[in-house]
FIKOL-804279 format. One record per atom (N, C-alpha, C): chain; atom name; z, x, y. Coordinates in Angstrom, 1 decimal, decimal comma, always signed. Example, Ala and Ser with C-alpha at 12.3 -4.5 7.8 and 13.67 -1.06 7.14 Angstrom:
BEGIN
['A' 'N' [+7,8 +13,2 -5,7]]
['A' 'CA' [+7,8 +12,3 -4,5]]
['A' 'C' [+7,8 +13,2 -3,3]]
['A' 'N' [+7,1 +12,8 -2,2]]
['A' 'CA' [+7,1 +13,7 -1,1]]
['A' 'C' [+7,9 +12,9 +0,0]]
END
This chain:
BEGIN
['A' 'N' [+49,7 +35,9 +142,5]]
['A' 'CA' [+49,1 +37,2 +142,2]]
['A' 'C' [+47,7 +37,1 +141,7]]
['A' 'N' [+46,4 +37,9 +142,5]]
['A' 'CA' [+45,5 +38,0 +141,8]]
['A' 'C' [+45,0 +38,8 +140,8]]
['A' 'N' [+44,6 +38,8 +139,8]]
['A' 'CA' [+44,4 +39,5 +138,6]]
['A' 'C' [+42,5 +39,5 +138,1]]
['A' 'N' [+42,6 +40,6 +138,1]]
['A' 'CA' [+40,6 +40,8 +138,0]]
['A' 'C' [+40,4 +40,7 +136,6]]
['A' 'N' [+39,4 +40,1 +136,8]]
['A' 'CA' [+38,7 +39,9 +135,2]]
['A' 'C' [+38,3 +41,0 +134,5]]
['A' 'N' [+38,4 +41,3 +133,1]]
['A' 'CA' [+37,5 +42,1 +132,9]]
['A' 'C' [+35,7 +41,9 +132,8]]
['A' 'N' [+35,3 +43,2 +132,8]]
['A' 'CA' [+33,7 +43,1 +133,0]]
['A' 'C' [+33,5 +42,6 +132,0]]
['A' 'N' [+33,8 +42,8 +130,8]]
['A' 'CA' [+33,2 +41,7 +129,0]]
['A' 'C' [+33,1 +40,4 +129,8]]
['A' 'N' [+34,3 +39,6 +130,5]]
['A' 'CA' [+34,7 +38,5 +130,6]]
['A' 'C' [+33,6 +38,6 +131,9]]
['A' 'N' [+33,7 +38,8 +132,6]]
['A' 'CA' [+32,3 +38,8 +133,8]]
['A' 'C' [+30,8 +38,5 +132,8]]
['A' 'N' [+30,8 +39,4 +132,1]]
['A' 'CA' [+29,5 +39,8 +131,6]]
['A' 'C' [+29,0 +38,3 +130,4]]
['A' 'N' [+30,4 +37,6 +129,8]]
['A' 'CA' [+29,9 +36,6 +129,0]]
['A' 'C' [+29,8 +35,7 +130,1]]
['A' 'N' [+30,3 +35,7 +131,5]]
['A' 'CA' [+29,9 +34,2 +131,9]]
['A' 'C' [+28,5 +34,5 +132,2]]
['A' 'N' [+27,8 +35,7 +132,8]]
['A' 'CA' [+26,5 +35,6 +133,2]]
['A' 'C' [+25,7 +35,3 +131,9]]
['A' 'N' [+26,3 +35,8 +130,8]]
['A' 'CA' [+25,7 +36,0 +129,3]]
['A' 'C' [+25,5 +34,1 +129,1]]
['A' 'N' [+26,3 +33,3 +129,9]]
['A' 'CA' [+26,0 +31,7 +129,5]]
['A' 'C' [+25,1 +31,4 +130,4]]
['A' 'N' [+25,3 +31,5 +131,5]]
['A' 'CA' [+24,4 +31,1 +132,3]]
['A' 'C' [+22,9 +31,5 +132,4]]
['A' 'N' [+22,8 +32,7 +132,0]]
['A' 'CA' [+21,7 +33,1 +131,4]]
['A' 'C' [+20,8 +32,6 +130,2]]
['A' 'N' [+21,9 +32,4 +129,3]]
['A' 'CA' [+21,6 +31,1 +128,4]]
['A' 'C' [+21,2 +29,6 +127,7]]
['A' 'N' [+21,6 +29,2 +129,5]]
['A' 'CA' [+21,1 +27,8 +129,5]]
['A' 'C' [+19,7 +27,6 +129,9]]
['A' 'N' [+18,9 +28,3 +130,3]]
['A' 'CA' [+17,6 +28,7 +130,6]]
['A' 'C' [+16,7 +29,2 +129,2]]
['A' 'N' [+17,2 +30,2 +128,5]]
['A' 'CA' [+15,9 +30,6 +128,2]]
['A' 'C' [+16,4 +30,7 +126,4]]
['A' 'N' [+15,9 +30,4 +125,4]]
['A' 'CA' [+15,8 +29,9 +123,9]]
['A' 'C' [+14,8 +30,3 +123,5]]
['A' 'N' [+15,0 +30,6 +122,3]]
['A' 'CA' [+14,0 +31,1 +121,0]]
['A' 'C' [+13,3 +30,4 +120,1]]
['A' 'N' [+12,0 +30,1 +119,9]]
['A' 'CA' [+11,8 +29,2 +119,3]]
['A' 'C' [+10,8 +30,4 +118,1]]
['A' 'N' [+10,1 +29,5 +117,0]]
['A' 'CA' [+9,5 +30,2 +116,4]]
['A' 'C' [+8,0 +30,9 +116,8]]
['A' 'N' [+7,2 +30,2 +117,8]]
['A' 'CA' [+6,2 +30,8 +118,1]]
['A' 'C' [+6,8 +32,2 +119,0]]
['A' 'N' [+7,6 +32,0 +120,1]]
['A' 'CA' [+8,4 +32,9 +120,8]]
['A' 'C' [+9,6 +33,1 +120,8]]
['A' 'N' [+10,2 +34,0 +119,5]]
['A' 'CA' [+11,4 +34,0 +119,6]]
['A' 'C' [+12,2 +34,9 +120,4]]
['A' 'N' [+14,2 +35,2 +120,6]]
['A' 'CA' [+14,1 +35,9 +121,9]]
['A' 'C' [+14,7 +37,1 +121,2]]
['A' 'N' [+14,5 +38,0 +122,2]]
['A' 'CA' [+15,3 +39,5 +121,8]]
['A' 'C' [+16,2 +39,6 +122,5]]
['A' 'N' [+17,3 +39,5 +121,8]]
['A' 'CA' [+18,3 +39,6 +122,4]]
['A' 'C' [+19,1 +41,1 +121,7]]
['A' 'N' [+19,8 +42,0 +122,9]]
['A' 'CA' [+20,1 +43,1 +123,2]]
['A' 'C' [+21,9 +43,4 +123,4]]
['A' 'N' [+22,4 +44,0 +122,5]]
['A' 'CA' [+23,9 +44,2 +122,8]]
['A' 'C' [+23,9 +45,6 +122,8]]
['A' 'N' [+24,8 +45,9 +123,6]]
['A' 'CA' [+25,2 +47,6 +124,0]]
['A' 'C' [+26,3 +47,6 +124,1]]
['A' 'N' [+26,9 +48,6 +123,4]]
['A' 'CA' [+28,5 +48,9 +123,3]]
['A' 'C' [+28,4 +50,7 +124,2]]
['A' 'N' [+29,4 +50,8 +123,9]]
['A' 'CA' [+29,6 +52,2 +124,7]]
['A' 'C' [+29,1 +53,4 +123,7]]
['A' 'N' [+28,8 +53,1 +122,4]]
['A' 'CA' [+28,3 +54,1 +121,8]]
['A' 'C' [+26,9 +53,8 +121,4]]
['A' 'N' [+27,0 +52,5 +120,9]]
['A' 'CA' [+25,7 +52,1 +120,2]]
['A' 'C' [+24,8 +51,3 +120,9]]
['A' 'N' [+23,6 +50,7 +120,6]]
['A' 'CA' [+22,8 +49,7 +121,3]]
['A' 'C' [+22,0 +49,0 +119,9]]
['A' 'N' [+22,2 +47,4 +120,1]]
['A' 'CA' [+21,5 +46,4 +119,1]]
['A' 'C' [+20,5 +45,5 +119,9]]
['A' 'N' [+19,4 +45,1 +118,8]]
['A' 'CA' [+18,4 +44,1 +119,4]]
['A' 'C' [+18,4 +43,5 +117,8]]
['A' 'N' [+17,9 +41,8 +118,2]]
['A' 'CA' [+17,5 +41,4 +117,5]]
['A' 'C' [+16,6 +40,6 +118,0]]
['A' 'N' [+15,7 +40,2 +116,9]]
['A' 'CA' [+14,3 +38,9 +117,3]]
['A' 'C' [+15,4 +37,5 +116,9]]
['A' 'N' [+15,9 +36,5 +117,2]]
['A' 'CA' [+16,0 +35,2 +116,8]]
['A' 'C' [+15,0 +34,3 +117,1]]
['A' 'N' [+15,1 +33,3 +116,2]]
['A' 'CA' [+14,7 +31,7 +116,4]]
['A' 'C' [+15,8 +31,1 +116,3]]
['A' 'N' [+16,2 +30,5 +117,5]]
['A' 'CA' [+17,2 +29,7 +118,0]]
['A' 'C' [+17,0 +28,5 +117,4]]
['A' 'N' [+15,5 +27,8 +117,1]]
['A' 'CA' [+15,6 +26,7 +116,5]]
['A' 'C' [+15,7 +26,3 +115,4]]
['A' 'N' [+15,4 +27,6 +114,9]]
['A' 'CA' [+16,1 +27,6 +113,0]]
['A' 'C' [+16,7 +28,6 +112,2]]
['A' 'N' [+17,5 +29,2 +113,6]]
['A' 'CA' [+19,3 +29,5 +113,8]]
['A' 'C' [+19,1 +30,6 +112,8]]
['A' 'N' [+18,0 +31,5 +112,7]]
['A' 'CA' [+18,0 +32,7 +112,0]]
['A' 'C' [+17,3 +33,9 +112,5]]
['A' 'N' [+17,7 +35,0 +112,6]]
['A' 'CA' [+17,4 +36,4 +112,5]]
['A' 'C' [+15,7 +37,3 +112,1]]
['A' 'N' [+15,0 +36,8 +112,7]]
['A' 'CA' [+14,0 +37,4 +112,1]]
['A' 'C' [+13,6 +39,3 +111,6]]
['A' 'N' [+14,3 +39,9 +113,0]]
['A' 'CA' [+14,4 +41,2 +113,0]]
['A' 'C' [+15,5 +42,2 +113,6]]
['A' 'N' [+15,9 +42,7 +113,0]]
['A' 'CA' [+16,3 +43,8 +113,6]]
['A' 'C' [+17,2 +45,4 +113,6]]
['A' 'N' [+17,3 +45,7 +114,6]]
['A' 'CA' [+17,3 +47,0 +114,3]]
['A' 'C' [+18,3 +47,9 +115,5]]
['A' 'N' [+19,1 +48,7 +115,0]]
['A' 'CA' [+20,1 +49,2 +115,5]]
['A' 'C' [+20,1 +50,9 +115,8]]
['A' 'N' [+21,3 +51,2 +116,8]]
['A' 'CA' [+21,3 +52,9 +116,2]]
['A' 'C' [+22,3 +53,5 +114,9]]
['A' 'N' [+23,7 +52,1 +114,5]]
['A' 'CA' [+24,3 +52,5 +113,4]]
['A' 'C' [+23,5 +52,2 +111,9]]
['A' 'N' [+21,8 +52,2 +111,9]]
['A' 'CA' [+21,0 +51,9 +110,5]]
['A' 'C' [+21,6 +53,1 +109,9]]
['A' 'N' [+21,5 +53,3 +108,4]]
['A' 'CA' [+21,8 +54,6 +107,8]]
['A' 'C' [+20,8 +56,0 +108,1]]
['A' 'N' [+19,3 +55,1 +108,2]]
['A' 'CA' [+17,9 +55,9 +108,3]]
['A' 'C' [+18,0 +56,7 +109,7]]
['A' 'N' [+18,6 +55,7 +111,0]]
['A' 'CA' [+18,7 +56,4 +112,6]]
['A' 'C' [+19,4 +57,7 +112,1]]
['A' 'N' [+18,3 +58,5 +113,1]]
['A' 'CA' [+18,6 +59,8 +113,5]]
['A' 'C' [+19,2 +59,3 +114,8]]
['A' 'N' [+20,9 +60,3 +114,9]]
['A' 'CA' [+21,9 +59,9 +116,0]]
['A' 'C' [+21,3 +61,7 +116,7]]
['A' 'N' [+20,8 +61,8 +117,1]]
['A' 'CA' [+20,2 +62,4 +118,3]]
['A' 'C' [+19,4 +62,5 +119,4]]
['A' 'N' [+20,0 +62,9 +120,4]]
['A' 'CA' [+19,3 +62,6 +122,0]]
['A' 'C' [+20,3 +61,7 +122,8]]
['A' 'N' [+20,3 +61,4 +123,6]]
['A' 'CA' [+21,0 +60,8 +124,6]]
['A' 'C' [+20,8 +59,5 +124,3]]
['A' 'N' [+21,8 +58,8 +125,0]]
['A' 'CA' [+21,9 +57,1 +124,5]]
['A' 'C' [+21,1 +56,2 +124,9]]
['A' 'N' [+20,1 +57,4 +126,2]]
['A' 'CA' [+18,6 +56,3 +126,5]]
['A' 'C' [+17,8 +57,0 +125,5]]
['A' 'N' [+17,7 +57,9 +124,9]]
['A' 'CA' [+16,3 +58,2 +124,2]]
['A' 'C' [+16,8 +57,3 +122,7]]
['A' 'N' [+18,2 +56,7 +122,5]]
['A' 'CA' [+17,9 +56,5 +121,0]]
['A' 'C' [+18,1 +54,8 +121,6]]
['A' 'N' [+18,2 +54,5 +121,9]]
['A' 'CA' [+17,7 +52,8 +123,0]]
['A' 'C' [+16,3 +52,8 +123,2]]
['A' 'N' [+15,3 +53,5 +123,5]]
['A' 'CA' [+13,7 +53,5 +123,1]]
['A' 'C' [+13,4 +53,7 +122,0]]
['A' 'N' [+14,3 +54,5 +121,5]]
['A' 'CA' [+13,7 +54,2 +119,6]]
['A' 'C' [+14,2 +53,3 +119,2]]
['A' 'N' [+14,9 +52,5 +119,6]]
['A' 'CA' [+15,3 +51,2 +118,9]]
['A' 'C' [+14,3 +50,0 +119,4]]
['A' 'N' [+14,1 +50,6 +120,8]]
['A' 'CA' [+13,2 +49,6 +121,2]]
['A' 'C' [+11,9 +49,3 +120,6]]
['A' 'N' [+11,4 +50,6 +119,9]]
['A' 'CA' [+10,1 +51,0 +119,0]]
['A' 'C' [+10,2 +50,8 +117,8]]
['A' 'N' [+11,5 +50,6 +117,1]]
['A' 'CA' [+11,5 +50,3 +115,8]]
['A' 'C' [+11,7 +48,4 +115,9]]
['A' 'N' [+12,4 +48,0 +116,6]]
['A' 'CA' [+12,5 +46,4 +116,7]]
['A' 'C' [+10,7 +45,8 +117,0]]
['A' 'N' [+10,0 +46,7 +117,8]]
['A' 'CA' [+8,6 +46,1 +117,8]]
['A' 'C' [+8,1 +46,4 +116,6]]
['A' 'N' [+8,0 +47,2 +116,4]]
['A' 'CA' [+7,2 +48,0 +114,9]]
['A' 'C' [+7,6 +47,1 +113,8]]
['A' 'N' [+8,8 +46,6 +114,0]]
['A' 'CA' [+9,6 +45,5 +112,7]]
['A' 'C' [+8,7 +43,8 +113,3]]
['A' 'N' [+8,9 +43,6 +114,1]]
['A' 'CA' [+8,1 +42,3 +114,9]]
['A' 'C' [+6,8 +42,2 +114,8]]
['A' 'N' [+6,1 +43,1 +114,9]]
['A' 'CA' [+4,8 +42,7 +114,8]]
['A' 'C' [+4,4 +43,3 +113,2]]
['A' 'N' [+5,0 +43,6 +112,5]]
['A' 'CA' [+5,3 +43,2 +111,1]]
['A' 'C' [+5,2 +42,3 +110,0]]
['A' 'N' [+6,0 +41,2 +111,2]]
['A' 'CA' [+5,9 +40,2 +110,4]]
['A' 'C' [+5,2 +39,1 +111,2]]
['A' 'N' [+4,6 +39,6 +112,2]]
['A' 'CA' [+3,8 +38,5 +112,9]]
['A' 'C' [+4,1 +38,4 +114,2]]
['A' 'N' [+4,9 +38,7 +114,8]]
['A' 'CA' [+5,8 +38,7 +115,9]]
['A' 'C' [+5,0 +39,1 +117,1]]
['A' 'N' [+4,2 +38,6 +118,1]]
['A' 'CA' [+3,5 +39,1 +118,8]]
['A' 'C' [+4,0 +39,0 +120,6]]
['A' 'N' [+4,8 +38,0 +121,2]]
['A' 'CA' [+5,9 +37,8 +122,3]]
['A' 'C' [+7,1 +37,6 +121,8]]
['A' 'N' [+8,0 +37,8 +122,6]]
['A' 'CA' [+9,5 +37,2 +122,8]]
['A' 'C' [+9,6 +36,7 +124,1]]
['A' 'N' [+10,9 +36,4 +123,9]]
['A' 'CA' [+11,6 +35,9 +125,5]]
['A' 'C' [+12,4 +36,7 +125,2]]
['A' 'N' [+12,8 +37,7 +126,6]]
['A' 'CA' [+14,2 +39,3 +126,7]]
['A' 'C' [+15,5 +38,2 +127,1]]
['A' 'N' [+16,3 +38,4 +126,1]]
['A' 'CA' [+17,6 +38,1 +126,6]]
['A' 'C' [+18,4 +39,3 +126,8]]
['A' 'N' [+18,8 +40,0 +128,2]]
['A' 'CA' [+19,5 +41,1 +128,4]]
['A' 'C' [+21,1 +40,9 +127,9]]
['A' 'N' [+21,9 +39,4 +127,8]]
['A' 'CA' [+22,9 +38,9 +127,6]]
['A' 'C' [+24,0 +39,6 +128,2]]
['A' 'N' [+23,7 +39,2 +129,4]]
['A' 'CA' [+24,3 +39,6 +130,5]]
['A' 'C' [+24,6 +41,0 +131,4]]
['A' 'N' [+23,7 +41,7 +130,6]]
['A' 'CA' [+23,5 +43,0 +131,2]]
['A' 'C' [+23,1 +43,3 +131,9]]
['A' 'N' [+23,4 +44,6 +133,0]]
['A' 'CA' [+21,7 +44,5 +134,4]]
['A' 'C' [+20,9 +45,2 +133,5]]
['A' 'N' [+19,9 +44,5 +133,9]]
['A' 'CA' [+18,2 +45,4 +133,7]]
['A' 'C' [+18,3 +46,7 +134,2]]
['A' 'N' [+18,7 +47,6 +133,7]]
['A' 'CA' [+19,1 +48,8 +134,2]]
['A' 'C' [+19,5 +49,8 +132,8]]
['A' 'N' [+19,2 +51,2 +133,3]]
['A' 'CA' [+19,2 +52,4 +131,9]]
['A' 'C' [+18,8 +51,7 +130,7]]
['A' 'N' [+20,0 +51,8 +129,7]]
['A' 'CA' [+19,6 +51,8 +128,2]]
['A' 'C' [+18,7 +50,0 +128,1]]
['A' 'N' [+19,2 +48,9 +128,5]]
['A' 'CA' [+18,7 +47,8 +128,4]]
['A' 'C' [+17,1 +47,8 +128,9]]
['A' 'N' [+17,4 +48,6 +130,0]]
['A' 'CA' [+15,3 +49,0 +130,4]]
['A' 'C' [+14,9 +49,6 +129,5]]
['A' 'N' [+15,3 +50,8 +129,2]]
['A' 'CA' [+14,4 +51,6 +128,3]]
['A' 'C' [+14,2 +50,8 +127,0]]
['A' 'N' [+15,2 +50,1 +126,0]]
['A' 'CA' [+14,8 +49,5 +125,1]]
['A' 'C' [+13,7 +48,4 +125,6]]
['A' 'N' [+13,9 +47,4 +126,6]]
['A' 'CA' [+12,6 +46,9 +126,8]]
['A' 'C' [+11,4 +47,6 +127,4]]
['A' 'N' [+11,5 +48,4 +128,1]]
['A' 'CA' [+10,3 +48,9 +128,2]]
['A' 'C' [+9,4 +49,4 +126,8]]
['A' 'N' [+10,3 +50,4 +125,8]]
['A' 'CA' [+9,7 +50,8 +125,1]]
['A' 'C' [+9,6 +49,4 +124,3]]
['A' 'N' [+10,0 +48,5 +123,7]]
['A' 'CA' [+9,2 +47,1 +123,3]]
['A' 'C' [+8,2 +47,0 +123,3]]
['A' 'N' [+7,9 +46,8 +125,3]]
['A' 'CA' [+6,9 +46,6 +125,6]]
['A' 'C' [+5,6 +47,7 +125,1]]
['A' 'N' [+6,0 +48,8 +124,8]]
['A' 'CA' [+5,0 +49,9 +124,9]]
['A' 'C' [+4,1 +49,8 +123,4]]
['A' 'N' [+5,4 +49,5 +122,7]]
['A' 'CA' [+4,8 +49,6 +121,5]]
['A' 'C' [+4,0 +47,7 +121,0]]
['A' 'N' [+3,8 +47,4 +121,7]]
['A' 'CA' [+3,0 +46,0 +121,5]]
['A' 'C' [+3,9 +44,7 +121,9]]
['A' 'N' [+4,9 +44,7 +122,0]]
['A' 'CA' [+6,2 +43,3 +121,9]]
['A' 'C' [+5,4 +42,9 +123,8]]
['A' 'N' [+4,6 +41,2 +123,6]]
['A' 'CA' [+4,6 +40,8 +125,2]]
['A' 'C' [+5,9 +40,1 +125,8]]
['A' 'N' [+6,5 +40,1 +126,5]]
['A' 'CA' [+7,5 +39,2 +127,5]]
['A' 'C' [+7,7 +40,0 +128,9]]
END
């Protein structure tokens, strides 16, 4: 009998393979991006010293939960830069973690990109 994977389970193998390529260090650390079916997360890491430098979600207490799931994925996208170049943070490397470059995952990097974040 064949039995289909689920897309999580699809989505963490690309999430490895995608991983064995590209790491965070402290001059460039990576943004990496999780989306659930309601919410959407980014964070800045340094992979080399296995800590969190920023980040920023739509469950903060401060998010205003209004607009569609792409308009509050650009505001997260604009508060994760706005937090980054903050504290210094001037590129990343995008880890989509396994997601397509597509809707909410674009718009948060695009809006990154808009508000100063290079990658």
């Amino acid at each position: 009998m064949v039995t289909k994977k689920s897309r999580n389970e699809t989505r963490q193998k690309r999430h490895l393979r995608i991983r064995k390529n590209i790491s965070g260090t402290s001059t460039t650390p990576r943004l990496a991006v999780y989306r659930s079916n309601a919410n959407i997360y980014a964070q800045v890491i340094d992979d080399v010293a296995k800590v969190t430098l920023v980040s920023a979600s739509t469950m903060e207490k401060n998010f205003e939960r209004k607009g569609t799931k792409t308009e509050r994925a650009i505001s997260v996208g604009k508060s994760v830069a706005e937090r980054a170049k903050a504290i210094g943070v001037e590129a990343v490397v995008f880890d989509r973690n396994g997601y397509l470059y597509h809707g909410r995952v674009k718009s948060l990097a695009d809006s990154a990109r808009e508000n100063g974040l290079k990658f």
